[in-house]
mmCIF file of the N, C-alpha and C atoms, coordinates in Angstrom:
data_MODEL
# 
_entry.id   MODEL 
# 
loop_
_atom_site.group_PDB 
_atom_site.id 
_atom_site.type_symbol 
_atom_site.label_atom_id 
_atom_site.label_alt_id 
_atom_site.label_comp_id 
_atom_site.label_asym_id 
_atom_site.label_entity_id 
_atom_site.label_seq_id 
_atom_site.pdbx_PDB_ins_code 
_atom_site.Cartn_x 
_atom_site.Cartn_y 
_atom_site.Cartn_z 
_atom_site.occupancy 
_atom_site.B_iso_or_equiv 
_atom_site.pdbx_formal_charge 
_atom_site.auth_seq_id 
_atom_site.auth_comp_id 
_atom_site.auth_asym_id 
_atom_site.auth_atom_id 
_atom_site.pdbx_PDB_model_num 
ATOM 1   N N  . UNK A 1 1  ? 54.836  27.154  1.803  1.00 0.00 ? 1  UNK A N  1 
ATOM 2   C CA . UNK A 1 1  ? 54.284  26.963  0.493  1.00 0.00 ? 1  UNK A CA 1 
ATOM 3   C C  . UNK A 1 1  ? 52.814  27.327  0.490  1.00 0.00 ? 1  UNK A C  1 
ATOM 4   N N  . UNK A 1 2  ? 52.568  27.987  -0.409 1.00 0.00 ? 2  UNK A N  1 
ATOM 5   C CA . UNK A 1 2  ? 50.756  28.438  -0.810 1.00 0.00 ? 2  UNK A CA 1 
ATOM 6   C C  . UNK A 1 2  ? 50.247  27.212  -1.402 1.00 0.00 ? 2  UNK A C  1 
ATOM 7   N N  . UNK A 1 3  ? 48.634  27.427  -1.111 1.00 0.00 ? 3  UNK A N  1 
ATOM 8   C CA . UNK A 1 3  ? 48.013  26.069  -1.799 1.00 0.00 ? 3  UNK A CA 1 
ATOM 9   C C  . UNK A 1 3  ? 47.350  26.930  -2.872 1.00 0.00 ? 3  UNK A C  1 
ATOM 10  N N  . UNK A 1 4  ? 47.760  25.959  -3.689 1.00 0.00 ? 4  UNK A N  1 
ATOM 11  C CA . UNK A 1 4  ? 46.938  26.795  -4.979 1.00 0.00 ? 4  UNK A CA 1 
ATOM 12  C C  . UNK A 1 4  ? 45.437  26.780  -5.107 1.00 0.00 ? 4  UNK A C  1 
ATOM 13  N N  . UNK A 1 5  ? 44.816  27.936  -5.576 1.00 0.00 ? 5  UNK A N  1 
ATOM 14  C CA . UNK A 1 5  ? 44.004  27.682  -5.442 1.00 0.00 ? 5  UNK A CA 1 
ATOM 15  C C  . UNK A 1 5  ? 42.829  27.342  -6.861 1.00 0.00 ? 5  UNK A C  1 
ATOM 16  N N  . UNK A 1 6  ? 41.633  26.613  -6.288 1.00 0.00 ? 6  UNK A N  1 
ATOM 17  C CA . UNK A 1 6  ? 41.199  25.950  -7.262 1.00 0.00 ? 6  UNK A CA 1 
ATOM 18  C C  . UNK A 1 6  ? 40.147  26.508  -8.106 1.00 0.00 ? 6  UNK A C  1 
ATOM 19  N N  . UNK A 1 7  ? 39.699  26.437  -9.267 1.00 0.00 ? 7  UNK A N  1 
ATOM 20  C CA . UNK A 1 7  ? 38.856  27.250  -9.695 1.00 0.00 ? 7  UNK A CA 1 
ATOM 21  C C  . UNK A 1 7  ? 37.600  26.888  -8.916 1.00 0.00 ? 7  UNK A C  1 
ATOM 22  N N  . UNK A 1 8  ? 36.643  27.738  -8.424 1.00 0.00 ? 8  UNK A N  1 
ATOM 23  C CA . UNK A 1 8  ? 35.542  26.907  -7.704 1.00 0.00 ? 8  UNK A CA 1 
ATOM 24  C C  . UNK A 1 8  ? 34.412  26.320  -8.318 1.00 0.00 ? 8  UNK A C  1 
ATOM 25  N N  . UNK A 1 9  ? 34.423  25.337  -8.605 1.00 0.00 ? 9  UNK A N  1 
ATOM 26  C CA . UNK A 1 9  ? 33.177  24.381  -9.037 1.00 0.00 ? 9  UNK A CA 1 
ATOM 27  C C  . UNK A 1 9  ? 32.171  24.896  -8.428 1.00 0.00 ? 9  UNK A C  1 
ATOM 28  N N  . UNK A 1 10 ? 31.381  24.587  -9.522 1.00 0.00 ? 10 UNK A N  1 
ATOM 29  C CA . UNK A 1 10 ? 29.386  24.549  -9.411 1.00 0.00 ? 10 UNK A CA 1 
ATOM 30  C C  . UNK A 1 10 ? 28.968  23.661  -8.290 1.00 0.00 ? 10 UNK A C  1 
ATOM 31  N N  . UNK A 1 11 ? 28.263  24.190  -7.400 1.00 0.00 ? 11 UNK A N  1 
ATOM 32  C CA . UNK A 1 11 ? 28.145  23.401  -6.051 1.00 0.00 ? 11 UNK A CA 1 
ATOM 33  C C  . UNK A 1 11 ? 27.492  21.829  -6.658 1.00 0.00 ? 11 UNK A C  1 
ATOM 34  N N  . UNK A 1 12 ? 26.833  22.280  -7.650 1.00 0.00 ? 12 UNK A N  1 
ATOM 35  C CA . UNK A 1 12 ? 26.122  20.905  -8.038 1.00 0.00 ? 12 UNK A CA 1 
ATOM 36  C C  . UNK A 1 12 ? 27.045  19.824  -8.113 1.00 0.00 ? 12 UNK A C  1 
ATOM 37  N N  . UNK A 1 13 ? 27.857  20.191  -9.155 1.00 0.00 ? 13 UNK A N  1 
ATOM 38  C CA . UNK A 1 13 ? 28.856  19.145  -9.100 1.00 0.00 ? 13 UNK A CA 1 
ATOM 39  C C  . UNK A 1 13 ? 29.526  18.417  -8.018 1.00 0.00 ? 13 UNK A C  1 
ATOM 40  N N  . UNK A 1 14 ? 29.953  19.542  -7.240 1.00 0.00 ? 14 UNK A N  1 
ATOM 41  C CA . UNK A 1 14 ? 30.871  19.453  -6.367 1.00 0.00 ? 14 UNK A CA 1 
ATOM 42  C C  . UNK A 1 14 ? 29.940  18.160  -5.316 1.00 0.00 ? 14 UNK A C  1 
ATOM 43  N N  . UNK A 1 15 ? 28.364  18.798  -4.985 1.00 0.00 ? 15 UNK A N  1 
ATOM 44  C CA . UNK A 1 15 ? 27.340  17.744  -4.349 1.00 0.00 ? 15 UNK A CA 1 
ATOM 45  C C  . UNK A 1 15 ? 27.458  16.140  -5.196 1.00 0.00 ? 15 UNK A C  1 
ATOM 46  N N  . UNK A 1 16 ? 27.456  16.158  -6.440 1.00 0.00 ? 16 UNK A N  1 
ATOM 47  C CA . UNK A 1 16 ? 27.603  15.035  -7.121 1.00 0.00 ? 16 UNK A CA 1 
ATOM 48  C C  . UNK A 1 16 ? 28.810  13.905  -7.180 1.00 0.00 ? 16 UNK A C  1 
ATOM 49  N N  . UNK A 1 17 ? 29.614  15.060  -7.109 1.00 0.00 ? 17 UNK A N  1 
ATOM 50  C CA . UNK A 1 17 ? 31.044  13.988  -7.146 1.00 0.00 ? 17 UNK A CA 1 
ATOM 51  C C  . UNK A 1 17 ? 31.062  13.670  -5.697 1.00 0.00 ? 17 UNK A C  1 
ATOM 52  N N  . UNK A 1 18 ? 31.086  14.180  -4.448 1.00 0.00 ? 18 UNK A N  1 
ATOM 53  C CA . UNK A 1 18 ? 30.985  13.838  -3.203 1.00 0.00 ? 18 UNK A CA 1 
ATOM 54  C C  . UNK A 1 18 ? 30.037  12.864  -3.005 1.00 0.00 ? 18 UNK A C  1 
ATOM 55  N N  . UNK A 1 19 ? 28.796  12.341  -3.228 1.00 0.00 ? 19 UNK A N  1 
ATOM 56  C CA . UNK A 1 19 ? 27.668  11.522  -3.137 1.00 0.00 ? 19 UNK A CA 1 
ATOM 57  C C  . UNK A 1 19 ? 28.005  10.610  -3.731 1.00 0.00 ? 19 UNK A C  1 
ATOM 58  N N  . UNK A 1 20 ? 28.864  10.227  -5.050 1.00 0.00 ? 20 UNK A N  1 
ATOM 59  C CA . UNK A 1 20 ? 29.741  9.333   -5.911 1.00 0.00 ? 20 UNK A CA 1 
ATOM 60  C C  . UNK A 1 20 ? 30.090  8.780   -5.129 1.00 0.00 ? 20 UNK A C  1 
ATOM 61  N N  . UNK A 1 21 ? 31.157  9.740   -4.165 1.00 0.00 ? 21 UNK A N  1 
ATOM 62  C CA . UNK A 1 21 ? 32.525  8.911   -3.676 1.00 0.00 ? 21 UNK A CA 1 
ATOM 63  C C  . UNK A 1 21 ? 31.910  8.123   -2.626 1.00 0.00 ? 21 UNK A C  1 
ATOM 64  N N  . UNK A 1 22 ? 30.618  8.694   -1.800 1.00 0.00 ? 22 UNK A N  1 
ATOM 65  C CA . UNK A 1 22 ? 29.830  7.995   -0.645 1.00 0.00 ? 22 UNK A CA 1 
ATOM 66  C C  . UNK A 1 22 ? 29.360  6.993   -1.243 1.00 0.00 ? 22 UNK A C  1 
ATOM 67  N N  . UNK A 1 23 ? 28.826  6.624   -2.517 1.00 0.00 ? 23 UNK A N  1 
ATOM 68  C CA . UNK A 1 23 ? 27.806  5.754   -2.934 1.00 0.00 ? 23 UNK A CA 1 
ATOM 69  C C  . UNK A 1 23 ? 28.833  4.536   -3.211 1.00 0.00 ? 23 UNK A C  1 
ATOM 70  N N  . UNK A 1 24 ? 30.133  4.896   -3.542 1.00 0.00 ? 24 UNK A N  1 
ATOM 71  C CA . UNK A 1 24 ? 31.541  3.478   -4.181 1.00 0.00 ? 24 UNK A CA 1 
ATOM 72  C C  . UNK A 1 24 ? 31.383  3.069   -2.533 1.00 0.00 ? 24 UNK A C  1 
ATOM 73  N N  . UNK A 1 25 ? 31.384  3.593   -1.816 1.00 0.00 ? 25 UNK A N  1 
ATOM 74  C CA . UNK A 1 25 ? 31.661  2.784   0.023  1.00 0.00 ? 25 UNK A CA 1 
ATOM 75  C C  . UNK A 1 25 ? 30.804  1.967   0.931  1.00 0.00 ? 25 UNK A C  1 
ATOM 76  N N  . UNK A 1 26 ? 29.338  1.855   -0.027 1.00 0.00 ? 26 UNK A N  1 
ATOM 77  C CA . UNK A 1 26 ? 28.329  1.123   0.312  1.00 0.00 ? 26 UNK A CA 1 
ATOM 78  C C  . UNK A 1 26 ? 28.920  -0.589  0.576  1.00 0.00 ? 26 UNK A C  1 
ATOM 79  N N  . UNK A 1 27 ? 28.676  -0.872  1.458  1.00 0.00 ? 27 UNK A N  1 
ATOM 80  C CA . UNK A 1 27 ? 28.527  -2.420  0.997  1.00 0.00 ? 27 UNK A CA 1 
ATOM 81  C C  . UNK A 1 27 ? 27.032  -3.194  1.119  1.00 0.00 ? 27 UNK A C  1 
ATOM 82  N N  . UNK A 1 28 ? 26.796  -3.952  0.207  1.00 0.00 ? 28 UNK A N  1 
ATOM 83  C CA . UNK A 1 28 ? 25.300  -4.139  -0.097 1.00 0.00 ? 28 UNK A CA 1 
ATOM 84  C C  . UNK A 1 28 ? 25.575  -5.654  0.034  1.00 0.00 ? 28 UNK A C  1 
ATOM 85  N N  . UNK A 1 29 ? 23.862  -5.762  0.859  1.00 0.00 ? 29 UNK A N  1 
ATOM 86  C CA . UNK A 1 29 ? 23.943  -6.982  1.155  1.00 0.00 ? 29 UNK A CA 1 
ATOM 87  C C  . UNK A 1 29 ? 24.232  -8.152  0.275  1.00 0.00 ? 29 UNK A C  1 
ATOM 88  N N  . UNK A 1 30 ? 24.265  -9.474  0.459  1.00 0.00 ? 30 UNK A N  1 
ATOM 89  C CA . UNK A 1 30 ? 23.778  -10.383 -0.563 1.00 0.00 ? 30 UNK A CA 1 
ATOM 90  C C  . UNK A 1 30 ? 22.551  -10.837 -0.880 1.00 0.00 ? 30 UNK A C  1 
ATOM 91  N N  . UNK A 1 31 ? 22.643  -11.823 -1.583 1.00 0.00 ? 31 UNK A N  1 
ATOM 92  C CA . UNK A 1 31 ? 21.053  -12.118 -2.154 1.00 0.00 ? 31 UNK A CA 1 
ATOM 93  C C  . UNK A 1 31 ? 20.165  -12.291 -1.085 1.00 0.00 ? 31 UNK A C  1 
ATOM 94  N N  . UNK A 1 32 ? 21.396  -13.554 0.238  1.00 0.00 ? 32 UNK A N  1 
ATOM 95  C CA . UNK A 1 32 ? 20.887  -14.142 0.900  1.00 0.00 ? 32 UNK A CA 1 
ATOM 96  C C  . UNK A 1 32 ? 20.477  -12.985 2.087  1.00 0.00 ? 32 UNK A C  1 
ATOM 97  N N  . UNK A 1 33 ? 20.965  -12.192 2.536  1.00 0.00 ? 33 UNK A N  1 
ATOM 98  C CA . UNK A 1 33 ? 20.710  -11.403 3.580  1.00 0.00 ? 33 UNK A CA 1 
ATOM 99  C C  . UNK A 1 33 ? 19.667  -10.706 3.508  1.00 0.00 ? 33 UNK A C  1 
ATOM 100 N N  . UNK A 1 34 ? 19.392  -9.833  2.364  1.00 0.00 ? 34 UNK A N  1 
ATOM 101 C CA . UNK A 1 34 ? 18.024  -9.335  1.578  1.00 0.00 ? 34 UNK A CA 1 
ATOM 102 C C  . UNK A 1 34 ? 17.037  -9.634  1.904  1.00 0.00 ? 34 UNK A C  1 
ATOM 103 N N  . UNK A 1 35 ? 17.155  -11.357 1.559  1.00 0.00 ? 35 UNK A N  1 
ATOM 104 C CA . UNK A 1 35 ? 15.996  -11.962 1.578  1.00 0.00 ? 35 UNK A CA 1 
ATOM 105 C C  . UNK A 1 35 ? 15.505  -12.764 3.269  1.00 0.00 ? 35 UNK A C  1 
ATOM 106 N N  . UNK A 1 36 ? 16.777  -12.539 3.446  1.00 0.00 ? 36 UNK A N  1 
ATOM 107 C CA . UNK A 1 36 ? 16.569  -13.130 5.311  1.00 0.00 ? 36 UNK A CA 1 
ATOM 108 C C  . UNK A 1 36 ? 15.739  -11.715 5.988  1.00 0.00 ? 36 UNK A C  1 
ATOM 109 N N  . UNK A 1 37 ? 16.016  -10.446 5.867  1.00 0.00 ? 37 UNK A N  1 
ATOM 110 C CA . UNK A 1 37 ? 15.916  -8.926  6.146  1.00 0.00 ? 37 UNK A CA 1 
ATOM 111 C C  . UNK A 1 37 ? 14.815  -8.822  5.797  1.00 0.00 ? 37 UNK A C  1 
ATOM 112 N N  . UNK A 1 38 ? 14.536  -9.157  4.607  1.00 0.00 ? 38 UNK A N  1 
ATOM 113 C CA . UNK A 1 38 ? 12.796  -9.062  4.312  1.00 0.00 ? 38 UNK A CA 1 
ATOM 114 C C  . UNK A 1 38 ? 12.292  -9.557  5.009  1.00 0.00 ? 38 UNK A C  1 
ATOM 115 N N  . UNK A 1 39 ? 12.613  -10.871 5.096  1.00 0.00 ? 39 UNK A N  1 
ATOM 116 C CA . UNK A 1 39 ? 10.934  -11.974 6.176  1.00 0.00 ? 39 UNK A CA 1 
ATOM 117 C C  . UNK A 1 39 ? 11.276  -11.374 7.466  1.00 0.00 ? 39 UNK A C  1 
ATOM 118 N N  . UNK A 1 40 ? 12.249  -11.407 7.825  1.00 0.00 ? 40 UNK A N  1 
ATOM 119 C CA . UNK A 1 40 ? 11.978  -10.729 9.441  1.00 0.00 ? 40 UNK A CA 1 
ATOM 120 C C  . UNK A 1 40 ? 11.229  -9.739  9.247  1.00 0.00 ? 40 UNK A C  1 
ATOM 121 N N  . UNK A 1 41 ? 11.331  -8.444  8.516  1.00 0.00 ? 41 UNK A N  1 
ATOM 122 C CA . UNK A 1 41 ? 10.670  -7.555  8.230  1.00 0.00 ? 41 UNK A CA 1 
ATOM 123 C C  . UNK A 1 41 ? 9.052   -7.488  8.208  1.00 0.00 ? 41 UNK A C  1 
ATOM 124 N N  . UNK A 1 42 ? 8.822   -8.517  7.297  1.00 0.00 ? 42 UNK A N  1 
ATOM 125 C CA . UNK A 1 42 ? 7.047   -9.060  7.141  1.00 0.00 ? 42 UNK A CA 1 
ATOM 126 C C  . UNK A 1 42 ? 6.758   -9.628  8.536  1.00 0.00 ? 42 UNK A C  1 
ATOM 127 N N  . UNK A 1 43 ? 7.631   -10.373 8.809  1.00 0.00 ? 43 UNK A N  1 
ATOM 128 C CA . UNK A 1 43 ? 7.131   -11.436 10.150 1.00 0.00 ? 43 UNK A CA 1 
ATOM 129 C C  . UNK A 1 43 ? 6.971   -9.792  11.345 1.00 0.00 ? 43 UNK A C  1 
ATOM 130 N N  . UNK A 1 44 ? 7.770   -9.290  11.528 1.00 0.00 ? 44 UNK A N  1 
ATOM 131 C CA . UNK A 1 44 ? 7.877   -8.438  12.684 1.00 0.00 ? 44 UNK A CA 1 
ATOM 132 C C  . UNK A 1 44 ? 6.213   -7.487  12.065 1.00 0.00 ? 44 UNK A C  1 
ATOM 133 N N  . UNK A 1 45 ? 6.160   -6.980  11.499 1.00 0.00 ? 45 UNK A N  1 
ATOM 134 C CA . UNK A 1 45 ? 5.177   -6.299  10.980 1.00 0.00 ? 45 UNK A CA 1 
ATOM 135 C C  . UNK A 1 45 ? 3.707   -6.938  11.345 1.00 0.00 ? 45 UNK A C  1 
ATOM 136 N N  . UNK A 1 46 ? 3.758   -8.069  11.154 1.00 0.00 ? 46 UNK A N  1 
ATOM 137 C CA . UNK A 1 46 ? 2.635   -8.605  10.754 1.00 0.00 ? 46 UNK A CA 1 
ATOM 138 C C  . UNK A 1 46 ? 2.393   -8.870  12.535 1.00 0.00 ? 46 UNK A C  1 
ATOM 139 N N  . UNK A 1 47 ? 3.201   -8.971  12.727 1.00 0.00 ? 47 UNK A N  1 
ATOM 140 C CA . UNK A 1 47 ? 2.951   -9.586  14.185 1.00 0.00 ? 47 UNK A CA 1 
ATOM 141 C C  . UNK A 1 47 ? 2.570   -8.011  14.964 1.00 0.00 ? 47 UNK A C  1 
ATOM 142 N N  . UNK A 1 48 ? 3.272   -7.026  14.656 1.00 0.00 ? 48 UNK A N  1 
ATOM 143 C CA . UNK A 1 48 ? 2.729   -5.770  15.650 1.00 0.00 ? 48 UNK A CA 1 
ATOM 144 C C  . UNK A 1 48 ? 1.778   -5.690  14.820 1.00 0.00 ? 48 UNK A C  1 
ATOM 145 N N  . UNK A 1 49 ? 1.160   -5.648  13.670 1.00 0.00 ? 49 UNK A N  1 
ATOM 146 C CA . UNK A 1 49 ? -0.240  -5.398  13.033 1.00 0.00 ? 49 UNK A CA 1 
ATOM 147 C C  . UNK A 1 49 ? -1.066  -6.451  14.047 1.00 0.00 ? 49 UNK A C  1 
ATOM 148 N N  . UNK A 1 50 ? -1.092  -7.771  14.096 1.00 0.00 ? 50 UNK A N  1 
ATOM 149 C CA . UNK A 1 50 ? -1.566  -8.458  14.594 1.00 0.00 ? 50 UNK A CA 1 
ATOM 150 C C  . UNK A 1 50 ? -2.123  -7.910  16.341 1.00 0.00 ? 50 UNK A C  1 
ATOM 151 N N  . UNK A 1 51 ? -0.980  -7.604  16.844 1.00 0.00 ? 51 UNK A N  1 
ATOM 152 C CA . UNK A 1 51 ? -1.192  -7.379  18.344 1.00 0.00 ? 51 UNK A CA 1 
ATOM 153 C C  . UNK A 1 51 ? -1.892  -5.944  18.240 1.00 0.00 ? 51 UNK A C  1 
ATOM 154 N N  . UNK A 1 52 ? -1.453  -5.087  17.500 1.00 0.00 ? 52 UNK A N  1 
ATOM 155 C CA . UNK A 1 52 ? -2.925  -3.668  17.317 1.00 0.00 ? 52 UNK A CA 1 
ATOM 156 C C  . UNK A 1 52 ? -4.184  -3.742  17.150 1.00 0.00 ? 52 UNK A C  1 
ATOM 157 N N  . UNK A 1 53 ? -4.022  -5.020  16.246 1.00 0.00 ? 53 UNK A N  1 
ATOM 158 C CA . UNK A 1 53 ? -5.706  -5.187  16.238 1.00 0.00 ? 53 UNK A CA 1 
ATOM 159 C C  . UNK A 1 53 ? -6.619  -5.909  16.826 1.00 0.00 ? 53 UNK A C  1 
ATOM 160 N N  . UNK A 1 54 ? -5.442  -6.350  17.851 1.00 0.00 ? 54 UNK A N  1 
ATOM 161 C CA . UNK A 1 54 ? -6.248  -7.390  18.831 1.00 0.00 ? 54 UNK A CA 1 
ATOM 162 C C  . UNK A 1 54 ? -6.114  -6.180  20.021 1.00 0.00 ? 54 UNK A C  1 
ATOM 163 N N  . UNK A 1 55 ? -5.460  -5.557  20.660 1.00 0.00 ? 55 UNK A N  1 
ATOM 164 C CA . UNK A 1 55 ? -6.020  -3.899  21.097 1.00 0.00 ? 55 UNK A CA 1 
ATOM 165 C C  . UNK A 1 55 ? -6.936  -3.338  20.678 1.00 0.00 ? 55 UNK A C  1 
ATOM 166 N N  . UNK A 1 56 ? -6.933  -3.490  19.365 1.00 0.00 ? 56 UNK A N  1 
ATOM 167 C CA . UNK A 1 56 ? -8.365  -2.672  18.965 1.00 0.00 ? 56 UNK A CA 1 
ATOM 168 C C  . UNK A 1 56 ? -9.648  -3.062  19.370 1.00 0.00 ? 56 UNK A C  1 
ATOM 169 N N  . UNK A 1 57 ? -9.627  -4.404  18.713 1.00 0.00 ? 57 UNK A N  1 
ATOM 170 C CA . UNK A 1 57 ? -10.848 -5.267  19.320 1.00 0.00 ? 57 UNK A CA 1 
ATOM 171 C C  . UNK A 1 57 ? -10.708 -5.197  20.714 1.00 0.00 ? 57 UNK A C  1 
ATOM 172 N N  . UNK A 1 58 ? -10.186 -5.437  21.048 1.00 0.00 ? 58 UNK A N  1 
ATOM 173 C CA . UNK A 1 58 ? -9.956  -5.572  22.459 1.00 0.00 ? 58 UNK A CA 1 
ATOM 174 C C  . UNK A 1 58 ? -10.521 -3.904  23.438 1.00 0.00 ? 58 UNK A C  1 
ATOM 175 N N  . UNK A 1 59 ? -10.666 -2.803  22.874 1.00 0.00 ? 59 UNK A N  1 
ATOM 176 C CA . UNK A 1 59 ? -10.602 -1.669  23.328 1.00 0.00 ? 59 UNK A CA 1 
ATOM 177 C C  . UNK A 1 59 ? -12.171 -1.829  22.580 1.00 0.00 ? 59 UNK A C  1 
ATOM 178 N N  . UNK A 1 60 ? -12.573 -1.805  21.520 1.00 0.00 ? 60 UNK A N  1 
ATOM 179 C CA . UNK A 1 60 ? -13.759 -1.750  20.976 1.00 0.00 ? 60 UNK A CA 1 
ATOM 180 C C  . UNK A 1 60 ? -14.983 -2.607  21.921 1.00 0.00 ? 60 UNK A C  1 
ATOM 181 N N  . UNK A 1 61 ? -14.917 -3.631  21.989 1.00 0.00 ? 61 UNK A N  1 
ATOM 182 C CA . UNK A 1 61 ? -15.492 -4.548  22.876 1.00 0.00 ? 61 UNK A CA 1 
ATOM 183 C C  . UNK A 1 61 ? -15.603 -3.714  24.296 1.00 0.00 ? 61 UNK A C  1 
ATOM 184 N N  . UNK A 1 62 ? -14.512 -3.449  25.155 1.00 0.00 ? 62 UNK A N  1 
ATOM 185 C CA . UNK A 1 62 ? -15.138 -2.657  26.175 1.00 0.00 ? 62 UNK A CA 1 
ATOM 186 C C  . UNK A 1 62 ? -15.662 -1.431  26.335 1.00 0.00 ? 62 UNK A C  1 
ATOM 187 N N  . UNK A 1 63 ? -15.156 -0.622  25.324 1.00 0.00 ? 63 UNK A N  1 
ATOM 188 C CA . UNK A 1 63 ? -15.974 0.258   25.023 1.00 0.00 ? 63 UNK A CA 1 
ATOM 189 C C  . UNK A 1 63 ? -17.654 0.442   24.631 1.00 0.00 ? 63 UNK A C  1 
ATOM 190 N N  . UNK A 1 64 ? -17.774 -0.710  24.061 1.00 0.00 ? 64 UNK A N  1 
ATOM 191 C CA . UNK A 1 64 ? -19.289 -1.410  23.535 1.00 0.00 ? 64 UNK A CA 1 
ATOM 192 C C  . UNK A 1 64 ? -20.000 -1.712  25.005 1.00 0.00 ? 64 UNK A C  1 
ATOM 193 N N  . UNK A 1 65 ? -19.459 -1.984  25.754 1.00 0.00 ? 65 UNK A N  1 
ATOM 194 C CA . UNK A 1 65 ? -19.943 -3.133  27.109 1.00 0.00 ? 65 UNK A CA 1 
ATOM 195 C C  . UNK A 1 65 ? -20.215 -1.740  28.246 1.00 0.00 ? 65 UNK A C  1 
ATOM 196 N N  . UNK A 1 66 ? -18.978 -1.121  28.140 1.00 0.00 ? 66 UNK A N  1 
ATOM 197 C CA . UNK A 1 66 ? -19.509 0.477   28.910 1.00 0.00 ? 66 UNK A CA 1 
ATOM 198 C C  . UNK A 1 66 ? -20.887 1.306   28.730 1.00 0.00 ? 66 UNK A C  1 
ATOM 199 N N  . UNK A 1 67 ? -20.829 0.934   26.786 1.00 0.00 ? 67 UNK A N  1 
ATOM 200 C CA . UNK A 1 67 ? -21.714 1.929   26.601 1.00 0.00 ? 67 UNK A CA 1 
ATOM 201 C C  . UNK A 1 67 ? -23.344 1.291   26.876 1.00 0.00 ? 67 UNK A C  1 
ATOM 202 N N  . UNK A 1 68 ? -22.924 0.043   26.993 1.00 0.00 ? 68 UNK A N  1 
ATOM 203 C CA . UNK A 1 68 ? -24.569 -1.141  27.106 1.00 0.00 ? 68 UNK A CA 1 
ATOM 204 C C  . UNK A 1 68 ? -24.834 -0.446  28.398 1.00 0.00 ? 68 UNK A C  1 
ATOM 205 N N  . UNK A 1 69 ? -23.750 -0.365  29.457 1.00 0.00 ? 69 UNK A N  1 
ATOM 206 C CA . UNK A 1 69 ? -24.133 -0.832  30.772 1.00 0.00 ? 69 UNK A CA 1 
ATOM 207 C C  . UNK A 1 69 ? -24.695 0.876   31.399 1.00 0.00 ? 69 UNK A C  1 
ATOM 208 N N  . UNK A 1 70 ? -24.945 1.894   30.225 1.00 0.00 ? 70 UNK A N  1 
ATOM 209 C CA . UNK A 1 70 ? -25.223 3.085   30.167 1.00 0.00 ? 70 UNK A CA 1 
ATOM 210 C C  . UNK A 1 70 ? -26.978 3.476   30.046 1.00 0.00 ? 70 UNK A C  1 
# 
């Protein structure tokens, strides 16, 4: 048996209806997970911001102390 063949759609579409069918298969968090995902998010952040800038200082200061002892 031959497969018939189809008229060929506008790629656009064709991109659109495919991205559809991906976007129905999402499963999205709940309220509660969101909001659990966020604070870890801030907390983790804040904490490597935290430890960079205590490197920084930390690198600034001896750098300062090198350049005294110059």
């Amino acid at each position: 048996m031959k497969k018939e063949s189809k008229k060929s759609e506008n790629p656009f579409v064709t991109y659109y209806k495919s991205a559809m069918d991906e976007f129905s298969k999402i499963t999205w968090p709940t309220k509660e997970q969101a909001a659990l995902l966020t604070a870890i998010t801030v907390v983790v952040s804040s904490a490597v911001a935290f430890m960079i800038g205590l490197f920084d200082f930390g690198f600034a200061e001896a750098y300062q102390a090198i350049l005294d002892l110059i």
